[in-house]
N, C-alpha and C positions, 0 to 999 in steps of 0.2 A: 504494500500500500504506500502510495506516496500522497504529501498533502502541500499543496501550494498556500505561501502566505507570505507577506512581504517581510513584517520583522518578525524574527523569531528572539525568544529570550530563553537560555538555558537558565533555570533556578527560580524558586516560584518563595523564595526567601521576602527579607523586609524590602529590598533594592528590587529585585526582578517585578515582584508585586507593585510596587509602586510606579514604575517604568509604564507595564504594562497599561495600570488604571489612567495613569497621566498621558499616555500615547493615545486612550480609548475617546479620553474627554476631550483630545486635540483632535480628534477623528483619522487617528491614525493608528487601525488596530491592529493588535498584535496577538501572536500566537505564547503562552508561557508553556514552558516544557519544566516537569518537577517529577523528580523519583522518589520523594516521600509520599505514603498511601494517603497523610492525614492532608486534611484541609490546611493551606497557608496559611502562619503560624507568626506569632514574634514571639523567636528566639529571646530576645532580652526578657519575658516574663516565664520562663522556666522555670528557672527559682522558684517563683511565686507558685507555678502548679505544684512543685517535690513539698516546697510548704505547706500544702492543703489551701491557701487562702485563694486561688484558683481554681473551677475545672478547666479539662482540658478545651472545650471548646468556646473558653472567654476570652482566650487571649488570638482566636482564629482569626484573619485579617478577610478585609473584603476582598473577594481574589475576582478577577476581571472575568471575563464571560468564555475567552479563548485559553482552556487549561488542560495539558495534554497529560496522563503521568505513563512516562516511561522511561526508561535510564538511556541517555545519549553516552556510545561507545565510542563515536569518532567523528570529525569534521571533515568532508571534502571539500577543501575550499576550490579547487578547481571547476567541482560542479554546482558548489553551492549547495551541499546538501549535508543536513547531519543523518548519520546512522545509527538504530536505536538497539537496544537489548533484543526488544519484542518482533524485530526483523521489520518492522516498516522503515522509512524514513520518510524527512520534512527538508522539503526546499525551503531557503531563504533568499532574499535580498541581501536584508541587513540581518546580521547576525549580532546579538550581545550575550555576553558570558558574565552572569551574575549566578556564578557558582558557590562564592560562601567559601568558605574554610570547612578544613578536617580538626579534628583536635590532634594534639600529639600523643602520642603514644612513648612515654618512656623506655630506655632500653634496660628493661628489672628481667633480669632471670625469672623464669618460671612466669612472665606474662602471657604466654601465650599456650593454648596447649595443640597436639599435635599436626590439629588439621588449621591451625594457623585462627583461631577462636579465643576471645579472651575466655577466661573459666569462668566457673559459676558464680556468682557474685562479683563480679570484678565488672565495673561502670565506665566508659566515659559519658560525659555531660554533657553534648552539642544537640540532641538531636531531640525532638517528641519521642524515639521510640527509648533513648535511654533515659528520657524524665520518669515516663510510664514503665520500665522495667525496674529502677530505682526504688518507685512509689508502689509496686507490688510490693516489691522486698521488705521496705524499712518497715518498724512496728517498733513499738516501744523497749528498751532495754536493748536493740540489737547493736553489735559493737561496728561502727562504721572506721576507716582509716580513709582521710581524702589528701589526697596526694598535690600538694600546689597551695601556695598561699595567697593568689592573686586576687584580681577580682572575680573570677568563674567559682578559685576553691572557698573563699570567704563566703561566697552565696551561697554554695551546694553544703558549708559546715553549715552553717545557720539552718538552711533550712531542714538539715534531717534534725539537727537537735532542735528545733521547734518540732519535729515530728516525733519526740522522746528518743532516737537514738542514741547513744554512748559514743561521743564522736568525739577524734582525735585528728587532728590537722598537722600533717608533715612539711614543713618550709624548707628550700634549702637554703635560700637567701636570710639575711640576719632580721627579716622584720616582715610582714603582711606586705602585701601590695606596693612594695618598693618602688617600681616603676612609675607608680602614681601618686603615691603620699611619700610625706615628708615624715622624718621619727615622729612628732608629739602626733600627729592623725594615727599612724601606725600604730601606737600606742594607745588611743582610742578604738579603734577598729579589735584591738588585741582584750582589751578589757568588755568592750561588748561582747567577744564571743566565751570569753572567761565566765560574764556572769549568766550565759547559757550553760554553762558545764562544758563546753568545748575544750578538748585540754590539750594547749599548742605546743609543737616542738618547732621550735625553730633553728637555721643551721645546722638542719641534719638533711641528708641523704639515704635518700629508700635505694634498697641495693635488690632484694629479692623480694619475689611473690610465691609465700607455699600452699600449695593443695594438697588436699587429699581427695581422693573417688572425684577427682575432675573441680574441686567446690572449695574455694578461698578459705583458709585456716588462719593467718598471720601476714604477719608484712615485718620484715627486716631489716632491719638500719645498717649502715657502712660500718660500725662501731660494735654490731652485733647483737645489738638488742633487739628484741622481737614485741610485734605489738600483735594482741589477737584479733582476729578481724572475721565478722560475718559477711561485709560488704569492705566494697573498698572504690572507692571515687578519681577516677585522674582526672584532674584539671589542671593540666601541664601546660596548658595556651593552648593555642591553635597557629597551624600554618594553611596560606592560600590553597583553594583546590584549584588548581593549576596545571593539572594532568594533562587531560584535554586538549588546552592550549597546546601546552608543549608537544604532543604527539600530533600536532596539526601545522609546527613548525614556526608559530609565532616566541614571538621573545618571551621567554621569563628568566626574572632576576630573581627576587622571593617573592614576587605575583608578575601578574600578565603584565607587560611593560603598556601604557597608554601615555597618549601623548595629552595636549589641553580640549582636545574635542574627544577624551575618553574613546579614543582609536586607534585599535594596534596597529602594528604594522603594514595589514593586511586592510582597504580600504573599508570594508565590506562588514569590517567583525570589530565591535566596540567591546568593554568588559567596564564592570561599576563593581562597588564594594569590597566586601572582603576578598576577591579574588584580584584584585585591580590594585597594581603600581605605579604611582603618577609621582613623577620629578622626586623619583627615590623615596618614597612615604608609601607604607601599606597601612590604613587607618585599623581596621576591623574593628571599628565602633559604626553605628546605627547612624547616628548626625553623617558623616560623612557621606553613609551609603544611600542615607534618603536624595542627600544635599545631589548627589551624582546623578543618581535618576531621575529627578526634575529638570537639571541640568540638558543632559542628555536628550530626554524625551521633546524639549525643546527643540535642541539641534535636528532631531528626526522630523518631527514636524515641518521643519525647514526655517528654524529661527535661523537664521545667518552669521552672529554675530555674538551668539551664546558662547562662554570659554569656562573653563572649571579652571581656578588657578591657587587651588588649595578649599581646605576646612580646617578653620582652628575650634579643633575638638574636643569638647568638652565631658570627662568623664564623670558622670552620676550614679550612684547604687544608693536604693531605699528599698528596704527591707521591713516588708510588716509581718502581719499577722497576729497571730493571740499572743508573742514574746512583744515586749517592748519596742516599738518602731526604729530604726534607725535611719539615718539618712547621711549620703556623703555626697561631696560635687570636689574633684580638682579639673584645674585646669592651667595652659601655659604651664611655665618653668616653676616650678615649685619651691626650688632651691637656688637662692641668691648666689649672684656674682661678686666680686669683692666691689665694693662702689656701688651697690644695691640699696635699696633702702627697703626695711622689711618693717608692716607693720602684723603687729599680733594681737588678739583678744581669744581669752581661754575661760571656763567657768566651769573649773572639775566636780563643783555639786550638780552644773546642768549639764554636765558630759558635752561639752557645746568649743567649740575650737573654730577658729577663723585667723586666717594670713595671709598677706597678700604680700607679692614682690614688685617694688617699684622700679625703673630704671629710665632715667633722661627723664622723667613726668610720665612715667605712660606705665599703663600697668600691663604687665607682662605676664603672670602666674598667681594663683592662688589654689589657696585648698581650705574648704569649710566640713567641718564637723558637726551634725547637728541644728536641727533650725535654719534650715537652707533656704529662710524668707529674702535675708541679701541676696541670694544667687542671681537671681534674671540680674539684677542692675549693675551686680558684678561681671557676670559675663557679657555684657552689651558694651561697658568701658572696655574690658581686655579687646573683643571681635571688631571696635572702630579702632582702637588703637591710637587714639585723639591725647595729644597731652591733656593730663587732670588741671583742674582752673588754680587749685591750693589744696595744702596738708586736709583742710576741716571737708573738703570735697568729700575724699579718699576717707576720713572716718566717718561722714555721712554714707557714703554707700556701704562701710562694715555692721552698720549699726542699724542700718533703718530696713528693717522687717515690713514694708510694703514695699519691697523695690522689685519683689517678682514680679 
């Protein structure tokens, strides 16, 4: 079977979905192609289903009218055609690769068993079907180990120990979420999941995965200590899926190389999101992948004059449910240059933390803890980039709670 359509989108993700919908409303519609069974989905409320504070079809996205699901095995770009699992294929025009990320998979002995299967209880966290395989599993008292301190493993610890498991979080790095908070946030982030019963290791290295009869026993430290485990969670990051790509001979570097009209090499085949490298930046945050798709769907249309020439990105985790809410936002550099100017406000009885880095007048980074009512005003000075007017400006916007 073959099916003509002018644009095709691989990946029916937050970017693919939104492409599509926004291509549909400019009257330029398109075909999505997606190999998960479930209805299209925001990955960023996962958490929230493993938490119970969602089912699974709240967080469904409105998916466009043209949705094909089958697994795309390879690209002809000669004919313009992709090749599917299911033995059809779909001609294109325009071709876009809004393929998403894989997670990583650590290299732990004993992760895989023979026919190349993680074991039984052993997670990763990317997908709706490892939310729901997750949320079969956990129950109260059962002993979880989640591999990763970032932002993916801080969500997936909270949310089982909101679900009553016995969870213990492996870092290797010396703090939570390094790559985005600064020590004092880290340090909040570390005492929220303390006063869950989470109980963190940090600066250690998982070295091995033991089973028995096929089914997760322990988890191993470099140092030799063993931790017992009924489940076990990797949230190692994620890397571009990029496959594709590369077996179809376009450029990747650690995603699909794109240029400022999100265009690879290849005139014909555009890529947004998490799978998509532009001017050496893979965001794999949601702002970015929406920002790209609007972008983009413009250009299809035949805006002219549309350019994507970055996202400054801002990173957000809020975490509810029946535990105590939390809430975080950084963004920009978090960590001052010498000749910076930093200001700070902290309130250890309101667990509440705010910092911002100034440089030349203009504010460049911050990270808020808690009561995230500053955030909109804070991040609308950082994304114009406008020197601040004075000092009392810059503590009016840490201070003033209607500035979302």
């Amino acid at each position: 079977m073959t099916s003509n359509t002018h644009v095709v989108v691989i990946g029916a993700g937050l970017a693919g979905v939104r492409l599509a919908r926004r291509l549909g409303e400019l009257g330029t519609p398109a075909l999505l192609v997606g190999d998960e069974e479930h209805r299209p989905y925001n990955r960023v409320l996962l958490a929230e289903v493993l938490a119970g504070r969602y089912a699974p079809e709240v967080i469904s996205l409105p998916a466009p009218g043209g949705l094909v699901r089958t697994r795309v095995t390879g690209i002809d770009r000669t004919a313009r055609q992709l090749h599917c699992a299911d033995g059809s294929s779909i001609a294109y025009d325009t071709l876009v690769l809004a393929t998403g990320s894989n997670p990583v998979l650590p290299p732990l002995r004993g992760l895989f068993t023979a026919d190349h299967q993680l074991p039984e209880g052993v997670h990763a966290f990317r997908t709706m079907d490892d939310c729901l395989g997750l949320s079969k599993a956990v129950r109260p008292g059962v002993r979880a180990v989640v591999i990763g301190g970032g932002l993916l493993g801080v969500s997936a610890a909270r949310a089982l120990a909101v679900r009553g498991a016995q969870v213990v979080l492996a870092q290797q790095a010396e703090r939570l979420m390094e790559r985005q908070l600064d020590p004092n946030a880290s340090r909040l982030v570390l005492r929220h999941l303390l006063d869950l019963g989470v109980e963190v290791h940090t600066e250690c290295r998982v070295r091995d995965v033991r089973c028995v009869g096929g089914a997760v026993r322990s988890v191993e430290m470099a140092d030799g200590y063993a931790l017992d485990a009924d489940l076990v969670v990797l949230a190692c990051g994620v890397r571009p899926r990029a496959g594709l790509a590369e077996q179809a001979g376009l450029a990747v570097r650690r995603g699909v190389l794109v240029d400022d009209e999100l265009r690879t090499a290849d005139p014909h085949i555009h890529a947004i999101g998490d799978c998509a490298e532009h001017d050496g930046t893979v965001y794999g945050l949601a702002a970015p992948a929406l920002e790209q798709a609007e972008l983009l769907a413009e250009l299809l249309a035949g805006a002219p004059h549309a350019r994507y020439t970055g996202t400054r990105a801002l990173t957000r985790l809020t975490l509810t449910g029946r535990a105590s809410p939390f809430d975080l936002a950084a963004f920009g550099e978090t960590e001052p240059r010498p000749g910076d100017d930093v200001v700070q406000l902290a309130d250890a009885t309101r667990g509440t933390y705010r910092k911002v880095v100034v440089r030349d007048d203009r504010l460049v980074g911050g990270v808020l803890v808690g009561e995230l009512g500053t955030v909109g005003a804070l991040a609308r000075a950082w994304e114009g980039a406008e020197p601040l007017p004075d000092e009392g400006s810059l503590l009016h916007l840490l201070t003033n709670d209607g500035g979302s």
